[in-house]
N, C-alpha and C positions, 0 to 999 in steps of 0.2 A: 504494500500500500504506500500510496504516496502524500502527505500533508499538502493539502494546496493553500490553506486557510483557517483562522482559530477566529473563535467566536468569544472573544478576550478585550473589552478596550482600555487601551493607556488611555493616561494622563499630560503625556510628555511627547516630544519630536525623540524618540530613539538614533539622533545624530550619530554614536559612538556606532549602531548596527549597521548603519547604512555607510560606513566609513568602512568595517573592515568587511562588508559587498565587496562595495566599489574597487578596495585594494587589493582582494582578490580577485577580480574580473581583469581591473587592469595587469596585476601581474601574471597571468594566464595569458591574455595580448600577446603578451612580451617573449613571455616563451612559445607561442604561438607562432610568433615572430621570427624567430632564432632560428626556424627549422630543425630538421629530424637530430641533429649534430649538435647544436646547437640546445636542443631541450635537455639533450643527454646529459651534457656538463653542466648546466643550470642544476638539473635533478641534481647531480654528483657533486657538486659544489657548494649547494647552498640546501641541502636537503638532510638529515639526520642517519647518520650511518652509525649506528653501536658499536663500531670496531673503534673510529676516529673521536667518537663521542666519549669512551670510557677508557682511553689512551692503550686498546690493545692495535692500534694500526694509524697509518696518517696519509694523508692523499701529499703526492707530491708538488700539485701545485693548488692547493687549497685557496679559495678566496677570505673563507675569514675564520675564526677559531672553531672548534669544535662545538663546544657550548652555544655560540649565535647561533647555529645552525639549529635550536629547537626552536627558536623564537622562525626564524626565516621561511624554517618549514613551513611554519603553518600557512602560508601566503601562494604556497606553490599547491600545485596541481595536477594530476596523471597524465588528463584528457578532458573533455567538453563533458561527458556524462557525469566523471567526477566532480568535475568542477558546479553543477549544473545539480546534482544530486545534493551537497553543501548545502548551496547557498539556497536552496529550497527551504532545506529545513533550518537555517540561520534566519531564514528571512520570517518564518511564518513564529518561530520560537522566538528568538534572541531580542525581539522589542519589548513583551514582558517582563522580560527578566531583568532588561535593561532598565524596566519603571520602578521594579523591586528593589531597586539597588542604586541608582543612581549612576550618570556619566562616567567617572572615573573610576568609582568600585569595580563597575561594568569592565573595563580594561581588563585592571588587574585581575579578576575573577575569569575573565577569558584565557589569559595567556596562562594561570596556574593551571587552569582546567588541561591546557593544552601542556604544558611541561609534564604534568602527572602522567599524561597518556601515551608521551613518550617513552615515560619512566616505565611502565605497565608493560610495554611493547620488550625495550631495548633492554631491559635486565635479564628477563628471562635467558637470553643469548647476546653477553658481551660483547662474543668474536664476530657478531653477521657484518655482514660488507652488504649488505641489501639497503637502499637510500628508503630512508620514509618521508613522504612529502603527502600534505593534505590538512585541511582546517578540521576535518572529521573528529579529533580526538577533542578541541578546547569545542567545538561546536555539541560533542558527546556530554559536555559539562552543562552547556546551555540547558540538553533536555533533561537532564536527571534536577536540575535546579527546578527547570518546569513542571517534570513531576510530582515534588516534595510541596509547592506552591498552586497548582493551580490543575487538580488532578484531574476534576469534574468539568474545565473548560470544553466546549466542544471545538472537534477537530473535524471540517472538510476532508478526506479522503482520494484518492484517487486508485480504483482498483482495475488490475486489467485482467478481463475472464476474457479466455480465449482471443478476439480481434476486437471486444468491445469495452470500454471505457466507461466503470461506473462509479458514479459518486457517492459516499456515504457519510454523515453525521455521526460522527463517535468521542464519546470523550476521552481525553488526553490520556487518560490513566491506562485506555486500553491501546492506543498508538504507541505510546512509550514503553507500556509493556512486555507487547508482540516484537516491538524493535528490539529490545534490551535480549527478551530472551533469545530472537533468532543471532544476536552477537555471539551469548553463550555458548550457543548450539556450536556456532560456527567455530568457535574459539576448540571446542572439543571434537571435533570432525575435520579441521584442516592442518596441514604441515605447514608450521609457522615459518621453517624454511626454505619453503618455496617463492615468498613473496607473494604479489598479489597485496588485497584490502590487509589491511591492520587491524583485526577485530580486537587484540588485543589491549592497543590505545583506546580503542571506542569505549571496550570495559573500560579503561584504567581511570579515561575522561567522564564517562558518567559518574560513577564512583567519587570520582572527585566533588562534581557540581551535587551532589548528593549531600557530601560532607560538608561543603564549603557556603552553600547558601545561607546557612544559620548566621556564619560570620558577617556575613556580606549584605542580606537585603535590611531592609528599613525595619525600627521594630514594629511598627503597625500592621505589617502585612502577615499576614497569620500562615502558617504553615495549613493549605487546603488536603495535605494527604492525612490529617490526623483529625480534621473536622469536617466530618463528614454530615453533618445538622447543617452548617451555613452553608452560603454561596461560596464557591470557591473563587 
């Protein structure tokens, strides 16, 4: 299923969401841009490699330390689908979360979510040389924040049976759910080193936004997964 739409209103312009859109879209351009050669070193360059990250390896002509390379990640992108897949569910999530918390919380609550989901990913295997590149892991934090806050919002859907395209009204708790679980599934069904999706990050980022939203949203806003009498 795919979120097209949350039936949730702020309060506020969500500037900080639509800023790290935009600067994934645009840096997607760029390596868009670069061609086939050219996207390869961007991935390999500025993309999170666990061998170079946790000093069992080092790329010979590295563009910047090891460590920026978690923050850099998250702005880069496989392909159109990935890219496109993201920004769907940052776009239809991350403005709530964004109201919960305010502008700059909002930052820093992003890029933890995303450093955790590194962490989640790249520990389990120090030695991989496999680049991880993708906003999927601090975007993984968005939804699990989502969850714990506003579980009962309804969700737009988009499902596809066979060649047709159908819509459906469901609340958040069961989109994030079905997502989280098919992560787990996928975490215990795939060879983490083969490459491919990072299910692993996604765990380690929702997990994050899970823990991390107590610190972070406003105290008025009531946690909707534990009150299930009010509006969430």
């Amino acid at each position: 299923m795919f979120p097209v739409h949350d039936e949730n209103p702020i309060s506020i312009t969500p500037y900080v969401n639509y800023t790290l859109i935009g600067l994934c879209v645009g840096i997607f351009l760029w390596q868009f841009a670069a061609g086939p050669d050219g996207q390869q070193q961007i991935v390999y360059r500025l993309g999170v490699i666990p061998a170079v990250l946790f000093g069992h390896g080092q790329l010979s002509d590295a563009w910047v330390p090891g460590y920026v390379t978690v923050f850099t990640s998250m702005f880069l992108h496989g392909g159109w689908m990935h890219l496109i897949g993201n920004m769907l569910y940052l776009w239809v999530f991350g403005n709530n979360i964004e109201a919960a918390m305010g502008h700059m919380r909002f930052i820093v609550f992003y890029l933890l979510c995303g450093v955790a989901a590194v962490l989640a990913q790249g520990l389990p295997d120090t030695d991989s040389v496999i680049p991880m590149v993708g906003a999927s892991g601090a975007i993984s934090g968005v939804l699990g924040a989502y969850l714990m806050l506003y579980p009962r919002a309804t969700v737009t859907v988009v499902v596809p049976i066979i060649i047709i395209l159908k819509t459906f009204r469901i609340p958040a708790l069961v989109v994030l759910g079905f997502w989280f679980g098919m992560q787990l599934f996928s975490v215990l069904t795939t060879d983490s080193g083969e490459g491919g999706v990072a299910f692993g990050a996604h765990i380690g980022g929702f997990v994050a936004g899970v823990l991390l939203i107590a610190f972070f949203k406003y105290r008025h806003i009531p946690f909707g997964i534990f009150v299930w009498n009010k509006s969430s």
